[in-house]
PyMOL CGO cylinders between C-alpha atoms (Angstrom):
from pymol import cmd
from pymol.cgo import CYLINDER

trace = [
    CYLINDER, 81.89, 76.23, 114.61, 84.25, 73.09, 114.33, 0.3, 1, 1, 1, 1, 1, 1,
    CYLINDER, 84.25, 73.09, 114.33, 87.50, 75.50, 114.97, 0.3, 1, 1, 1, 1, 1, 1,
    CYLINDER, 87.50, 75.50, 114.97, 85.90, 77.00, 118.44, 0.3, 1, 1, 1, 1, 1, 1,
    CYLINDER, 85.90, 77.00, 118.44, 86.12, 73.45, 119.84, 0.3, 1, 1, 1, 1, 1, 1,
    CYLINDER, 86.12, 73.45, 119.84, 90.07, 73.04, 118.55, 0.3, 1, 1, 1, 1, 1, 1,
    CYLINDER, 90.07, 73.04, 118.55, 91.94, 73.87, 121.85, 0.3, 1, 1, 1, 1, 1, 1,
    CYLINDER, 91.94, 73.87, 121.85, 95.03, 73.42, 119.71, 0.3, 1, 1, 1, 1, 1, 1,
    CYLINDER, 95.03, 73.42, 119.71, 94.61, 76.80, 117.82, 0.3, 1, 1, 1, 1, 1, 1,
    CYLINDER, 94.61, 76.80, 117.82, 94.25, 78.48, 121.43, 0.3, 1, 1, 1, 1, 1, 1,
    CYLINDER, 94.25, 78.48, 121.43, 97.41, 77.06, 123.05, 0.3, 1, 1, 1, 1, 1, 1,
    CYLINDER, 97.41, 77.06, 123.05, 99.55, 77.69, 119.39, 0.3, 1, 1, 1, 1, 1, 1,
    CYLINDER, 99.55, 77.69, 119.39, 98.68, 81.28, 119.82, 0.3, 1, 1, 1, 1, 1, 1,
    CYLINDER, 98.68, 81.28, 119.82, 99.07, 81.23, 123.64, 0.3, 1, 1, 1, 1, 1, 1,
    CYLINDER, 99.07, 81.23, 123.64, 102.57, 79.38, 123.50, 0.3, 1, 1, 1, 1, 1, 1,
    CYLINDER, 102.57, 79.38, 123.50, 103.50, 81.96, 120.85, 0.3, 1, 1, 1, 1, 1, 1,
    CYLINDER, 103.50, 81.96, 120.85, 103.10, 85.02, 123.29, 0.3, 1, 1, 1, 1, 1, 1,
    CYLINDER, 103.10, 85.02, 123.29, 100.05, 85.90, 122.24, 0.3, 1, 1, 1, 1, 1, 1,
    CYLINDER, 100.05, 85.90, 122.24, 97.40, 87.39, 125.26, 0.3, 1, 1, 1, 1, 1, 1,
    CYLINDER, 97.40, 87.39, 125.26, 93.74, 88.22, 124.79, 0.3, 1, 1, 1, 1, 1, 1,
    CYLINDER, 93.74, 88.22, 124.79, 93.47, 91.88, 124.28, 0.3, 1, 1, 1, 1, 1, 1,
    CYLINDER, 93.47, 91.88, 124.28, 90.13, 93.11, 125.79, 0.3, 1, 1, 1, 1, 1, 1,
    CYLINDER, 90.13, 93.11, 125.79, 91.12, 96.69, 125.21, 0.3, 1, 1, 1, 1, 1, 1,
    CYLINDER, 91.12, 96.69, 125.21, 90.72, 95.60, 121.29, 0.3, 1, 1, 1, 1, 1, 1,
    CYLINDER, 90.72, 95.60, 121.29, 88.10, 96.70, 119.57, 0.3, 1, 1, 1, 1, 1, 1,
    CYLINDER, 88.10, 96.70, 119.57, 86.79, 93.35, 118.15, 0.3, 1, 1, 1, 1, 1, 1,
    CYLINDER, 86.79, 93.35, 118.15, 84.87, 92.31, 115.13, 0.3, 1, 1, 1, 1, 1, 1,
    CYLINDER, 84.87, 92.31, 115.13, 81.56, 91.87, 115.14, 0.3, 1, 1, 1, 1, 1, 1,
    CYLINDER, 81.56, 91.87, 115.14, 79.88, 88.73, 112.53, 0.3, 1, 1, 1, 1, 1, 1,
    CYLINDER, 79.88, 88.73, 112.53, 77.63, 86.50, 112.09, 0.3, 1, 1, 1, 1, 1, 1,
    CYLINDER, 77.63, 86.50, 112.09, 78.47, 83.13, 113.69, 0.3, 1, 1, 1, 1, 1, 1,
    CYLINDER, 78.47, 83.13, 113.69, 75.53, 80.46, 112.64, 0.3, 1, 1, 1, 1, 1, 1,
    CYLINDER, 75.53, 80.46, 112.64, 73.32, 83.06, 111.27, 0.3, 1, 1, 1, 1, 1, 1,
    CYLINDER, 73.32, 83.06, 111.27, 72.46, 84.72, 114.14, 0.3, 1, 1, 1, 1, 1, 1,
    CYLINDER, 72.46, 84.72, 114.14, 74.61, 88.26, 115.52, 0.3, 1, 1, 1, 1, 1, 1,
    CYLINDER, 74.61, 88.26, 115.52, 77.87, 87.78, 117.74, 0.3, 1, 1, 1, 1, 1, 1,
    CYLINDER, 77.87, 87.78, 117.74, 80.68, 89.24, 119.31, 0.3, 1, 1, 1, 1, 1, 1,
    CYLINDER, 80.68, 89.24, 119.31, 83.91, 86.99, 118.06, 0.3, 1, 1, 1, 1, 1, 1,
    CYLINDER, 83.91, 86.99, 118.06, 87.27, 87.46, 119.04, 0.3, 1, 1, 1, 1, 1, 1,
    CYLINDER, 87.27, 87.46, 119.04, 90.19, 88.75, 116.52, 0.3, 1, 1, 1, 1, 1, 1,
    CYLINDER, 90.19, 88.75, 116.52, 91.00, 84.54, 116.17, 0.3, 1, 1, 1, 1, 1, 1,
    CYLINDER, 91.00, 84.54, 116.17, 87.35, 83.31, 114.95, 0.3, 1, 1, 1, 1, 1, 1,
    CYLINDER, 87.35, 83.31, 114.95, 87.03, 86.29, 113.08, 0.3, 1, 1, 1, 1, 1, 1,
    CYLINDER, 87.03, 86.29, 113.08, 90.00, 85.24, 111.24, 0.3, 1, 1, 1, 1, 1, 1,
    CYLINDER, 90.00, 85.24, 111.24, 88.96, 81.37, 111.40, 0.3, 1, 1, 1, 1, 1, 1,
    CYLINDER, 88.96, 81.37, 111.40, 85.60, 82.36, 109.53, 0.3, 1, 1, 1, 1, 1, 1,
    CYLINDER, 85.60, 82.36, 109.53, 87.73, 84.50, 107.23, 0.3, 1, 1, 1, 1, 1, 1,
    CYLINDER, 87.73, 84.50, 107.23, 89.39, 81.51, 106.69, 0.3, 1, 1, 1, 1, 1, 1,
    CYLINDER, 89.39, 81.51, 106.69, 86.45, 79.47, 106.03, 0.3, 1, 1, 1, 1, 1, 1,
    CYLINDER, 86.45, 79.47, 106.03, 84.87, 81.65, 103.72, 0.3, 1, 1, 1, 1, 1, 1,
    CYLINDER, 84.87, 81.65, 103.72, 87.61, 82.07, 101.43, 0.3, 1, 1, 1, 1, 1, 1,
    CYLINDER, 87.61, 82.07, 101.43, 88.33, 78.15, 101.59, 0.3, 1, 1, 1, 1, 1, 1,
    CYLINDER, 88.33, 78.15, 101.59, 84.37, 77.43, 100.38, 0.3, 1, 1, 1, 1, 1, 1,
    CYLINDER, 84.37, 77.43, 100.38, 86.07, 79.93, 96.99, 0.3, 1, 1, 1, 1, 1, 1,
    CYLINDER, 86.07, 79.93, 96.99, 89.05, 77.58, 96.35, 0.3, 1, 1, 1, 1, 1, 1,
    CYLINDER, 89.05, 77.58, 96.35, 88.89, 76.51, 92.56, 0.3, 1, 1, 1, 1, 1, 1,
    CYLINDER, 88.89, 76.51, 92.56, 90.93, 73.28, 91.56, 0.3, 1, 1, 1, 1, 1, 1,
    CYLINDER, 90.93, 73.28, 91.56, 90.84, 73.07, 87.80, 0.3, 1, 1, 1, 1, 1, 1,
    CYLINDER, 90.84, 73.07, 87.80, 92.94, 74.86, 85.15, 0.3, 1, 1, 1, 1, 1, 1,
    CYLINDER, 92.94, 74.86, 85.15, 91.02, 77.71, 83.96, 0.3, 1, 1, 1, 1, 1, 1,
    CYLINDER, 91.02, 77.71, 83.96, 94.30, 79.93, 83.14, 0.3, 1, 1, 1, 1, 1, 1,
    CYLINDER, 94.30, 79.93, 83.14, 94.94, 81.04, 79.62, 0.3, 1, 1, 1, 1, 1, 1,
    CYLINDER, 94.94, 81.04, 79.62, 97.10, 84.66, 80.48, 0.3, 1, 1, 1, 1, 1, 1,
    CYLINDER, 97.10, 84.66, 80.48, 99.23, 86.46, 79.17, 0.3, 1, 1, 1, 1, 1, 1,
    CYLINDER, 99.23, 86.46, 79.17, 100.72, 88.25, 81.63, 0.3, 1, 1, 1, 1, 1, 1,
    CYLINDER, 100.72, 88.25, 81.63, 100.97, 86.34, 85.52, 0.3, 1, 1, 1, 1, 1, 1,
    CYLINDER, 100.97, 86.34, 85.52, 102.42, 87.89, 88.15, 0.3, 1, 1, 1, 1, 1, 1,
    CYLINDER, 102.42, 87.89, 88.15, 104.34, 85.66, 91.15, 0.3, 1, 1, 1, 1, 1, 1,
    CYLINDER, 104.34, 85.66, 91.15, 104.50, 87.38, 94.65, 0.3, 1, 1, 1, 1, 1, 1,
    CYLINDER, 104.50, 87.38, 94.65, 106.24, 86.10, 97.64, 0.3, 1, 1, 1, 1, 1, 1,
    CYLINDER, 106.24, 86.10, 97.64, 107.01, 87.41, 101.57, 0.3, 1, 1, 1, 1, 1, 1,
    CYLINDER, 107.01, 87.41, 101.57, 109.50, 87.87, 104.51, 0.3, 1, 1, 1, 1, 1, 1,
    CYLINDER, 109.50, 87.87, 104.51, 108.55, 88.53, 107.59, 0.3, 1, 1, 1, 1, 1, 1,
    CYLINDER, 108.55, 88.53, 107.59, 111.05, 90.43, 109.95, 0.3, 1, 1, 1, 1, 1, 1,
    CYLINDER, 111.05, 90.43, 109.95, 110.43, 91.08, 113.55, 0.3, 1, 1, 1, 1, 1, 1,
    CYLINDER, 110.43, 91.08, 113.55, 112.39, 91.59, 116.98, 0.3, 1, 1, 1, 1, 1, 1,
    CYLINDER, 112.39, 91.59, 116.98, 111.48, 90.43, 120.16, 0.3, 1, 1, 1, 1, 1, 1,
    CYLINDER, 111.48, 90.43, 120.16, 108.22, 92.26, 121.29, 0.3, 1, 1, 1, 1, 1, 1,
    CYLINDER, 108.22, 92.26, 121.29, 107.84, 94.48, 118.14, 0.3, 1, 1, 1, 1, 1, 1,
    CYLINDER, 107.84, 94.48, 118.14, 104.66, 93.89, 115.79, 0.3, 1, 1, 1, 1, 1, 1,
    CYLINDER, 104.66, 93.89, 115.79, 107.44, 93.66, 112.91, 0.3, 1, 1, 1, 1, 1, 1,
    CYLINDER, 107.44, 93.66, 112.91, 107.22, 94.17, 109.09, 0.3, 1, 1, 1, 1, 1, 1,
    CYLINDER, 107.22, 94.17, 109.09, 105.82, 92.46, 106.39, 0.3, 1, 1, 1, 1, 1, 1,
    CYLINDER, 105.82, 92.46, 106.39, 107.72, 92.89, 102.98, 0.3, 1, 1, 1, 1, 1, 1,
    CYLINDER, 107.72, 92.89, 102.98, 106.69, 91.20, 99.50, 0.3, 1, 1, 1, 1, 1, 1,
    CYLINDER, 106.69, 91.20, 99.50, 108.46, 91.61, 96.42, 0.3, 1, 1, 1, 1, 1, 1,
    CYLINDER, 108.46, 91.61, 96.42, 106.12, 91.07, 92.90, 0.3, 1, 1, 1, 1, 1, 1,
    CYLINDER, 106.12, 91.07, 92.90, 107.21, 90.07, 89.61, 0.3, 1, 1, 1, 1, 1, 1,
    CYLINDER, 107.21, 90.07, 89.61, 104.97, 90.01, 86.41, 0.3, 1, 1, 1, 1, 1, 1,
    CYLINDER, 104.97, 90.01, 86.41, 106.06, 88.17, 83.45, 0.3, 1, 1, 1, 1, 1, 1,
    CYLINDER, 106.06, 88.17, 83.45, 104.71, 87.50, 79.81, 0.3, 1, 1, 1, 1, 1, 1,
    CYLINDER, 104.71, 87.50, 79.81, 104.58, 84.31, 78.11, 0.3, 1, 1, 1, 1, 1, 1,
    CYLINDER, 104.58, 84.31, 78.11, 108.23, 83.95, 77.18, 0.3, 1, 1, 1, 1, 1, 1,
    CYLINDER, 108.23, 83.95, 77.18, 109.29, 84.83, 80.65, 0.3, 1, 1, 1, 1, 1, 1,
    CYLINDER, 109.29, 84.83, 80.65, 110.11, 88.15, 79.86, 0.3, 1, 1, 1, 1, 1, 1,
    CYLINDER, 110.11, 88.15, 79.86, 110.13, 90.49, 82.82, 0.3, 1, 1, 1, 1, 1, 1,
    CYLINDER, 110.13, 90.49, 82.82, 107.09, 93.50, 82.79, 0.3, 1, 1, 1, 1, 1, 1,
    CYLINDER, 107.09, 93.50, 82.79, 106.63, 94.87, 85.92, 0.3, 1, 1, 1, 1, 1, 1,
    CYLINDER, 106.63, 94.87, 85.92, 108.28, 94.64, 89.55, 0.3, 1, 1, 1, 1, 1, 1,
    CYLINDER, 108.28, 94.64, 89.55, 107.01, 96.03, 92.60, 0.3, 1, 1, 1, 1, 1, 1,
    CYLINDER, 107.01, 96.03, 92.60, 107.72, 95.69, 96.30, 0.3, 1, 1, 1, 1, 1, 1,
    CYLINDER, 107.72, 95.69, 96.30, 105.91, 97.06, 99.72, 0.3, 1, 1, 1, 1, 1, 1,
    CYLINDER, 105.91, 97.06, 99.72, 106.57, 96.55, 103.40, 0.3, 1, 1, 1, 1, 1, 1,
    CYLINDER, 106.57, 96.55, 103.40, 103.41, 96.75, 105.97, 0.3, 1, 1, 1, 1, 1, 1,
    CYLINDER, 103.41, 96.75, 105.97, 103.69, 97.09, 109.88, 0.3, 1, 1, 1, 1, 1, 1,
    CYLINDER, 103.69, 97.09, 109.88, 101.58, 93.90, 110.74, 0.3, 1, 1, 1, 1, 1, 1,
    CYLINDER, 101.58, 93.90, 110.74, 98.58, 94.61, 113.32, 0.3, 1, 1, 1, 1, 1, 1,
    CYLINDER, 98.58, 94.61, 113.32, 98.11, 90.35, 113.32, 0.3, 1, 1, 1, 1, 1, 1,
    CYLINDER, 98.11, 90.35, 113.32, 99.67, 87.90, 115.70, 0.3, 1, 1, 1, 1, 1, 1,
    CYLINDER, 99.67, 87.90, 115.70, 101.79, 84.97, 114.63, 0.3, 1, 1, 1, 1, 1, 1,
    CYLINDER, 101.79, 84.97, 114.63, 99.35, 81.95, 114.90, 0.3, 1, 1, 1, 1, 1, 1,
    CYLINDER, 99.35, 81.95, 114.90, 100.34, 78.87, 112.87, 0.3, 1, 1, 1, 1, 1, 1,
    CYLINDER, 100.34, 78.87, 112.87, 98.11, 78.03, 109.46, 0.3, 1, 1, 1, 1, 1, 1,
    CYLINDER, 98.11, 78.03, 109.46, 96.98, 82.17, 109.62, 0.3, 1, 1, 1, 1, 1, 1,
    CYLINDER, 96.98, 82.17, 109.62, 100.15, 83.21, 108.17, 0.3, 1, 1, 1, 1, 1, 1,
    CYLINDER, 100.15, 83.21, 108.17, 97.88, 85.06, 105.19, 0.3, 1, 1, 1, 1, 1, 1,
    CYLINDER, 97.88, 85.06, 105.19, 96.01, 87.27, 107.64, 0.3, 1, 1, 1, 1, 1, 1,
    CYLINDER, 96.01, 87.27, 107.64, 100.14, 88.59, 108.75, 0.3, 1, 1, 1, 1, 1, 1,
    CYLINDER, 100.14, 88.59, 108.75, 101.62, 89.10, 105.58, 0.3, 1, 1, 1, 1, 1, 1,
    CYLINDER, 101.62, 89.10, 105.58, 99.27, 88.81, 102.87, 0.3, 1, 1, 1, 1, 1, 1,
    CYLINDER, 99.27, 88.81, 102.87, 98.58, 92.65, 103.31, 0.3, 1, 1, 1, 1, 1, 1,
    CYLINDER, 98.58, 92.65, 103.31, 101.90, 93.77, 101.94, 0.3, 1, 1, 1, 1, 1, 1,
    CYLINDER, 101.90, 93.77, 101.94, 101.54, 91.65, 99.33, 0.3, 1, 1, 1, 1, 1, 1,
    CYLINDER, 101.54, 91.65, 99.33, 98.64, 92.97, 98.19, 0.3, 1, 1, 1, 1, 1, 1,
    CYLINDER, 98.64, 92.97, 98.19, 100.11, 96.37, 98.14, 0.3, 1, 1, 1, 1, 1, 1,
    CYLINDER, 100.11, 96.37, 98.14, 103.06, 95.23, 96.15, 0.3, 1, 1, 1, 1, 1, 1,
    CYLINDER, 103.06, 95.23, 96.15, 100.11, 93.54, 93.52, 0.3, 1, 1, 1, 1, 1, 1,
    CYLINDER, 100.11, 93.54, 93.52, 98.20, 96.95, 93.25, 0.3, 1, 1, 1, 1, 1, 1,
    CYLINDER, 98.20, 96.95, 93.25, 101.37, 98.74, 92.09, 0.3, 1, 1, 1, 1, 1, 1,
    CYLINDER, 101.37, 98.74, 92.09, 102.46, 96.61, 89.57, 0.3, 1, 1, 1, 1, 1, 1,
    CYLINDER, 102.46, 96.61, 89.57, 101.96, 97.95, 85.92, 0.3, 1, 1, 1, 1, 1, 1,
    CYLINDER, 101.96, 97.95, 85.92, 100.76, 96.34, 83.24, 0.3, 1, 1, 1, 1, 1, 1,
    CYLINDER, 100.76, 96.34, 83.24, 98.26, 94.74, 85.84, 0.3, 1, 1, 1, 1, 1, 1,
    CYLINDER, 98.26, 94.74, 85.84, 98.85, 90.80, 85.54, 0.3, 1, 1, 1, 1, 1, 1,
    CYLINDER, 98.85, 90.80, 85.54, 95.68, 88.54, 84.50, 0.3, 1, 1, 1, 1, 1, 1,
    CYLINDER, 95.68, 88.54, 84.50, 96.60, 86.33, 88.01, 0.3, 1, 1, 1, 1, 1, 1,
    CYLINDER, 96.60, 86.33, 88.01, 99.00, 86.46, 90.96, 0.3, 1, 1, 1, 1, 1, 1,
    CYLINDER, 99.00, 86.46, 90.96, 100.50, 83.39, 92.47, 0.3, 1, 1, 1, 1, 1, 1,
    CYLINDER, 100.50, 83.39, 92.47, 101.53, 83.45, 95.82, 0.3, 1, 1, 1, 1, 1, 1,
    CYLINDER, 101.53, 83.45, 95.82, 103.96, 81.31, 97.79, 0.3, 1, 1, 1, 1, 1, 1,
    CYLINDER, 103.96, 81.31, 97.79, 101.56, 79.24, 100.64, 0.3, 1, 1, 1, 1, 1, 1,
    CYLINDER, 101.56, 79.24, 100.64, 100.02, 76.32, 101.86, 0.3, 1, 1, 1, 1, 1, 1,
    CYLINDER, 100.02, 76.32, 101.86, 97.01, 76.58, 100.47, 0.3, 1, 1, 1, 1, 1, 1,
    CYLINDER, 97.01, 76.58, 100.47, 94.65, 73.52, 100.64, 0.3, 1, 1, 1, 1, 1, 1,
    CYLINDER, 94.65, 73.52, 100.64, 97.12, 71.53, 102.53, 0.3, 1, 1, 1, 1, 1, 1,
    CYLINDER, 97.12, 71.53, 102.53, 96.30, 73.43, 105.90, 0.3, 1, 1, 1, 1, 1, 1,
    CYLINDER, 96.30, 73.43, 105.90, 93.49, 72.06, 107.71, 0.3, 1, 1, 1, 1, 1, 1,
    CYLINDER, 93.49, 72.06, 107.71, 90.93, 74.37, 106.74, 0.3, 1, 1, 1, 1, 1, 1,
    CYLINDER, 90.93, 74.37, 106.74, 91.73, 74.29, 103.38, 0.3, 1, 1, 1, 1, 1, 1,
    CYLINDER, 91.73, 74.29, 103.38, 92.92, 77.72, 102.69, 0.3, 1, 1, 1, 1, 1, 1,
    CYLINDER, 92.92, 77.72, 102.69, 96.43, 79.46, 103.57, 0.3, 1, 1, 1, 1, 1, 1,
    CYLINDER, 96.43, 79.46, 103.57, 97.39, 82.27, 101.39, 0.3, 1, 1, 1, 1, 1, 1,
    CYLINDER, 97.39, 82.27, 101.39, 97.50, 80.12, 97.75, 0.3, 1, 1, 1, 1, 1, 1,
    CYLINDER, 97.50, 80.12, 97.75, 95.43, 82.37, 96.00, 0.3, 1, 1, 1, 1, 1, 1,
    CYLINDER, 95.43, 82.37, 96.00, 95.17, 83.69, 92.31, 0.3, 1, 1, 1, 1, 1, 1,
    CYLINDER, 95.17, 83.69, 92.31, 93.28, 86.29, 90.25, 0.3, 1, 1, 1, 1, 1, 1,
    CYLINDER, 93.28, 86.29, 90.25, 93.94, 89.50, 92.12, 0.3, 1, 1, 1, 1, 1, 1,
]
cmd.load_cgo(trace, "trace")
């Protein structure tokens, strides 16, 4: 896997603070078709990777109702700190519909270009409460500017 030889990722999330936690548990996948123990980072790598090989780049949108989401992150020294994401859904003159919001104790690290795998899960939870349900949600991210081609630019909830 082209990631597992990029010592950059490894120092990045050492510099950050970040130690190896063997008393984990740690995912288990599938690493060139054949059963493997990975750690938490190159399970989230292959997450990554998989969701990257989804990314769509032509128009297809024709909605009327989209939904824009976006995220904070606040922390204090040595605390796994909070995740919090406000959503908005509007129709097609603008017109407000629904708002939500939802704040999620992060169990992720900070490791630069896996932002997503942080915050991304109290945005979700701000998505599923919104009502009317939006045809797509845009969120705020990098998206096929990282390096792996995928960073929390996602649509279509």
């Amino acid at each position: 896997m082209q990631h597992r030889k990029d010592p950059r990722l490894h120092q990045e999330h050492r510099r950050a603070g970040h130690q190896p936690q063997p008393d984990r548990p740690q995912p288990r996948g599938e690493v060139g078709g054949s059963p493997a123990p990975l750690t938490r980072l190159e399970w989230l790598l292959a997450a990554q990777e998989r969701a990257a090989s989804k990314v769509v780049l032509e128009d297809r949108l024709s909605p009327d109702l989209i939904a824009g989401v976006d995220q904070a992150f606040i922390s204090e020294e040595g605390e796994r700190g909070l995740a919090v994401s406000g959503t908005v859904v509007l129709d097609p003159s603008f017109r407000i519909r629904s708002r939500s919001s939802a704040g999620q104790e992060s169990t992720v690290p900070y490791v630069p270009s896996l932002l997503s795998f942080r915050e991304d899960p109290a945005a979700l939870e701000a998505a599923r409460r919104l009502d009317p349900t939006p045809a797509h949600l845009f969120v705020d991210g990098c998206g096929i500017k990282t390096g792996r081609g995928w960073q929390a630019a996602w649509a279509s909830p």
